[in-house]
N, C-alpha and C positions, 0 to 999 in steps of 0.2 A: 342960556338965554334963548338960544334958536330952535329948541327943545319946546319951550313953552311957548314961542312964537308959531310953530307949527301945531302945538296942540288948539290954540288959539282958536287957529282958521279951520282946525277941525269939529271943534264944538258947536261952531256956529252956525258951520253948514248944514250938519243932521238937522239942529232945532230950526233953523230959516225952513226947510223943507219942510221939516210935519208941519209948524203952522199954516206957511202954506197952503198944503192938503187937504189940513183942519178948516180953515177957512172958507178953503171952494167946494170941498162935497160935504161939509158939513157932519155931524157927530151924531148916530142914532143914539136915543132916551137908553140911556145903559138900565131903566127897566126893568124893558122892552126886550131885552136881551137874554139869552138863556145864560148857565151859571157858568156850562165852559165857555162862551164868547165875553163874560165879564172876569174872569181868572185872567184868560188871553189880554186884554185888556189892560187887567192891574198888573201883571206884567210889562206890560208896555208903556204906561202910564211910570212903574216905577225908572226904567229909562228915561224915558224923556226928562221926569224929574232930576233926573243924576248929571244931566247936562249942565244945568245953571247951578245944580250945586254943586257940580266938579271947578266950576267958576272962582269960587269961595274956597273951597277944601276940596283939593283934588283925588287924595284919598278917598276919601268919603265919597265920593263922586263917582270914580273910579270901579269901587267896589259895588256901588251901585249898577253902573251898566254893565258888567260882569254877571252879575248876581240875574240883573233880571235878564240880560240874553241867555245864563243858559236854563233857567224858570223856566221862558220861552222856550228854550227847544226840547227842554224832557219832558215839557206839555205835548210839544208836536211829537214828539217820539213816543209817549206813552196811549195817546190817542192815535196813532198812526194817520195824523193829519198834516197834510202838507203844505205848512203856513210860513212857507218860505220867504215871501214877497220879492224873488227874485235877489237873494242877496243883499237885497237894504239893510237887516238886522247885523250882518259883519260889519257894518258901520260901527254900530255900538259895542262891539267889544273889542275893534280897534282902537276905539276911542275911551275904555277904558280903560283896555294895556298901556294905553301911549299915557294916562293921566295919571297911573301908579307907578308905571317908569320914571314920569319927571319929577312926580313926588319922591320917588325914591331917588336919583338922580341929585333933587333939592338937600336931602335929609343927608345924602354923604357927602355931599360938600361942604356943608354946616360945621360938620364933625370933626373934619380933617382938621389938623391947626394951618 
């Protein structure tokens, strides 16, 4: 239960922050944008999504911010482009580890008689 208390407060803070961000500098016309800044993008977009659905199914959740940080970095690594942001993105795969852990975590407790 303190498992999921901690993931709790960790879901919330990544997403509090991008809206945030989203809010005060605003979203250029994805367009407007060339093909690798909207890849980068739907990458990023698939994170954020995997927040509130880690809410729901953390699995599914889970696998999601997994999935799309490392999208993101074999982008940056294949591009040799350095779209770090300063280590914000380890948020999201902390926060997918810790959301398949407590899924996983849930599911052997179940089991156990």
């Amino acid at each position: 239960m303190r498992q999921k208390l901690h993931c709790e407060i960790l879901r919330g803070a990544p997403l509090f922050g991008i809206i945030t961000i989203a809010i005060g500098e605003g979203y250029p016309n994805p367009l407007l944008l060339t093909l690798h800044e909207q890849v980068v993008s739907f990458y990023m977009l698939v994170m954020i999504v995997g927040i509130p659905v880690s809410w729901k199914w953390p699995a599914q959740g889970g696998v999601m911010l997994v999935a799309g940080y490392f999208a993101f970095r074999g982008d940056e690594i294949m591009h040799n482009v350095p779209l770090r942001l300063f280590g914000f993105l380890d948020l999201f795969l902390l926060l997918g580890l810790l959301n398949i852990l407590v899924w996983w975590a849930a599911k052997r407790s179940q089991t156990k008689p």
